[in-house]
N, C-alpha and C positions, 0 to 999 in steps of 0.2 A: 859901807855898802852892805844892801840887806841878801844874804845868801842865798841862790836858786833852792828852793826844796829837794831833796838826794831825787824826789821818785818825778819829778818832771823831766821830760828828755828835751835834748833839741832836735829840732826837725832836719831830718836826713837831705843830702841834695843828691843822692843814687836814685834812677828809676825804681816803679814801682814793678814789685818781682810777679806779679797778676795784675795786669791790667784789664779794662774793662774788655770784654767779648763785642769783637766786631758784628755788626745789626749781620741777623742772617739774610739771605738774599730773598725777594721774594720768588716764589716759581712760575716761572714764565710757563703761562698757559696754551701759548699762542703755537697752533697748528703746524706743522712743517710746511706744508706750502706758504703761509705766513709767512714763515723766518723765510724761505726765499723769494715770494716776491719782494719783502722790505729791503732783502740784500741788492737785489739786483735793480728796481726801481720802487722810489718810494711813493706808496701810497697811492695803488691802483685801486680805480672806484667802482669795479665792476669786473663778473667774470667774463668779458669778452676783453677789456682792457686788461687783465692778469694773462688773458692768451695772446696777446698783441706784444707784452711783455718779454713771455716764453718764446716768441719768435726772433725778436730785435736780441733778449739775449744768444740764442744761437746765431743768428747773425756775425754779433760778437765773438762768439767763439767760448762762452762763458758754460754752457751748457752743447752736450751733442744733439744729434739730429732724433736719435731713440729716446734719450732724456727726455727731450719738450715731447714729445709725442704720446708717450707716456701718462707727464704728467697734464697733459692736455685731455688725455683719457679719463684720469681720475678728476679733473674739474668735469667735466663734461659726463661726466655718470653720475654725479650727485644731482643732474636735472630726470633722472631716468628713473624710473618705475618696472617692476616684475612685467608689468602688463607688456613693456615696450618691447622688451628684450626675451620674452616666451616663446617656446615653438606652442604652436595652437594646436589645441584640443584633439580636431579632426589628423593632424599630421603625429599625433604622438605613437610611438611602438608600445603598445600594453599586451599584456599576457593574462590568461584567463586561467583562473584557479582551477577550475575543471577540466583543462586542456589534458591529455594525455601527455605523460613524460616527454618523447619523443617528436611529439608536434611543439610543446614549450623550448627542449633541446632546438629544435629546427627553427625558430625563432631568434633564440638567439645567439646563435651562429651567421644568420642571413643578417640579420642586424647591427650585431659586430655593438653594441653600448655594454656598458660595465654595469648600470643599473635599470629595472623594468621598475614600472608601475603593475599592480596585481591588483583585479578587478573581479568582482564575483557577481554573476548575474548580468548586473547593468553595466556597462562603460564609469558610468558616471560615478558607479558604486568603488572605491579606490579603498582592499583591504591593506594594502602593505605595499614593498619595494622587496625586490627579489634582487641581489646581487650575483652576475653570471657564475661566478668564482664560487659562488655557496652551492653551485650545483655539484660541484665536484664531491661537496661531501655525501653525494647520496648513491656516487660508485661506493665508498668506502663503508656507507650504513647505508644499506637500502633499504630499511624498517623505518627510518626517515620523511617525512612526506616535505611536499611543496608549503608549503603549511608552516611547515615547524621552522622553516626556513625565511620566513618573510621580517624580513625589518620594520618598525615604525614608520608610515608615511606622513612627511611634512605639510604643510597647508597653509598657503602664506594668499593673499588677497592681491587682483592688480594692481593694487595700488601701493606695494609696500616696495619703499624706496629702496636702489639697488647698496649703496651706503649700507645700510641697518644689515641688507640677508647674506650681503655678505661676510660680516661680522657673526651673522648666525651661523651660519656653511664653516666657518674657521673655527666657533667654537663647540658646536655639536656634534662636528663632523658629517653632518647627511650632507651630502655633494650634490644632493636633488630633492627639489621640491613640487608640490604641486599645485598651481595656482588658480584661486576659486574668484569668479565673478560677484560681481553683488547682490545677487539672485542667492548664491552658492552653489551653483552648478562649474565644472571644471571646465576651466578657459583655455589651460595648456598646463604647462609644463619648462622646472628651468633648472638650470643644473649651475656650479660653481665653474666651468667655463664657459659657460654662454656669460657671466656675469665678467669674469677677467676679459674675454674677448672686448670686450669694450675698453678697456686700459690698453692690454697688450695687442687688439688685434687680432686676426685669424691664426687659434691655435693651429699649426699642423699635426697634422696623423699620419696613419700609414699610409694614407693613397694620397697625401700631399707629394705634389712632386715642382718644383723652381718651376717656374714658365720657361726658362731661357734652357730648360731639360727636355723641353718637345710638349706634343698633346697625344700623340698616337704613338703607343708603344706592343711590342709584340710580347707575347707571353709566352711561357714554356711548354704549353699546353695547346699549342698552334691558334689559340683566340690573340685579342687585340684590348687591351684599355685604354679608352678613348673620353679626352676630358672633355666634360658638358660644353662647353663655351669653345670647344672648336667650331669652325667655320665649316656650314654645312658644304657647302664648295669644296672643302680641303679635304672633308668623310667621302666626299664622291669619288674623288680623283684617287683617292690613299686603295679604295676600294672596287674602283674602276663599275661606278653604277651612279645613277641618277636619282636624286633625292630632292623628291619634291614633294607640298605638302597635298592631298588630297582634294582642300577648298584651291582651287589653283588662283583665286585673287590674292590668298594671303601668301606672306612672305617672311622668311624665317632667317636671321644672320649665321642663330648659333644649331646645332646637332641637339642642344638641351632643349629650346625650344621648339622647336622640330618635334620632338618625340613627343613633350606634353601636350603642344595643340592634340596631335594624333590621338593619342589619352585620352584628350579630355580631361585631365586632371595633373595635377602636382605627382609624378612619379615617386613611391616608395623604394626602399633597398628591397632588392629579390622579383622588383616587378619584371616584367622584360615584354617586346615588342619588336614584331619582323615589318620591317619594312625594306623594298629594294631588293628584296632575296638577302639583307640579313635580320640577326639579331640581336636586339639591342638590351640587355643585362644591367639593370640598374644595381652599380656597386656602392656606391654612394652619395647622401644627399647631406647638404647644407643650406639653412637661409631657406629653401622652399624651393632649392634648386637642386639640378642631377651636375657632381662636382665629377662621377665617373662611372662611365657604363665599361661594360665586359661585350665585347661584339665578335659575332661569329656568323659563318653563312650557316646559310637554311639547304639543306637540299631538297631533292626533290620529293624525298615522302614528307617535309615539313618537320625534320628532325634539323637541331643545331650542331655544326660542323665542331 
């Protein structure tokens, strides 16, 4: 027999102490609303069939009632545009550069927003955004002007889809922008909750109050806050007077509508309007509507009670 060579081994039958590296995985690119509608039904072919989905899964019990609503919000804003969701132009609060201290202060107080557009000359002319907060620093430096104070204003087109600004808003941080026509003339105006209010719905604030908490409520200050969309019927009787509108063909449900026709126009915060021997104090607007007036009587020299 011819002898194995010393330097030849025989082959081991122990696993191998490195084996080969499992394939790494590839990365799943696919959207979170993706991974659940495949979860919960496969292979919906449309966004009205992916919200048909989101209902049959509540249904189930798979999802809650805020969940689907929610995410019914965020499919349903990827069709939405600045344009849609803008307060316009003519209803925007701006502040003029030249304004005296005291009248910009009175502003925006009556106003009650966290950020102004600043405008010099023309409306349409938009130097900067005034934050209310930054006024404070001009008790502390009053060698300070309005001026010095004004942030960078945004300028985004109607047509820039709610998707994308909101991604702006989260990473720039301006919370408002302003929205230019095709012309380039200013259409409105939109802020980072006008844009969630479309997911989540109507942020509340401070004069938010439950429906099922009343509409007519008495103040400390012997006045009344009284929500837009009470029933002008229920402002007569609460106040024991007769509200009718002036065209006496026309016919009004709500107190918010009431007062506008009377206007003539979409009420601002700070407007006010006597009618019936009172007055009516517009505390706050949303949507292009009065959410709550301030009402008090009128006496007789025409002064509010």
């Amino acid at each position: 027999m011819v002898p194995q060579p010393p330097h030849v081994l025989q082959p081991k039958t122990v696993s191998d102490p490195h084996p080969a590296r499992a394939p790494v995985e590839k990365e799943d690119k696919r959207t979170f609303l993706q991974k659940i509608a495949e979860f919960i039904h496969s292979g919906p072919d449309s966004k009205a069939e992916l919200i048909e989905t989101l209902a049959d899964a509540e249904d189930n019990e798979v999802i809650g009632a805020e969940s689907r609503v929610m995410l019914e919000g965020v499919i349903r804003m990827a069709e939405l545009t600045a344009g849609d969701v803008m307060v316009a132009a003519p209803r925007m609060d701006l502040l003029n550069i030249d304004s005296p201290y005291d009248e910009i202060l009175r502003v925006v107080i009556d106003t009650a927003h966290s950020r102004f557009p600043v405008y010099e000359g023309d409306r349409e002319n938009i130097i900067g955004i005034l934050l209310a907060k930054d006024l404070l620093k001009l008790q502390r430096a009053p060698e300070l002007n309005i001026r010095a104070l004004l942030r960078p204003a945004v300028f985004v087109p109607e047509t820039k889809e709610l998707n994308d600004l909101l991604r702006e808003f989260r990473g720039n941080r301006n919370h408002l922008a302003i929205v230019i026509d095709e012309f380039g003339r200013v259409a409105g105006l939109i802020t980072i909750e006008d844009v969630l209010e479309q997911i989540v719905g109507d942020i509340e604030d401070e004069f938010d109050i439950e429906d099922n908490d009343g509409d007519i409520f008495g103040l400390a200050d012997r006045t009344y806050r009284v929500s837009g969309d009470t029933a002008v019927q229920r402002v007569g009787e609460a106040f024991g007077v007769t509200l009718a509108p002036t065209d006496e063909e026309q016919e009004f449900d709500t107190i918010g509508g009431l007062i506008a026709h009377e206007m003539g126009h979409v009420p601002k915060r700070g407007e006010h309007y006597a009618l019936a021997g009172l007055n009516f104090v517009v505390l706050h607007t949303k949507g292009g509507a009065v959410r709550w007036f301030k009402v008090s009587p009128v006496d007789d020299e025409g002064h509010t009670g």
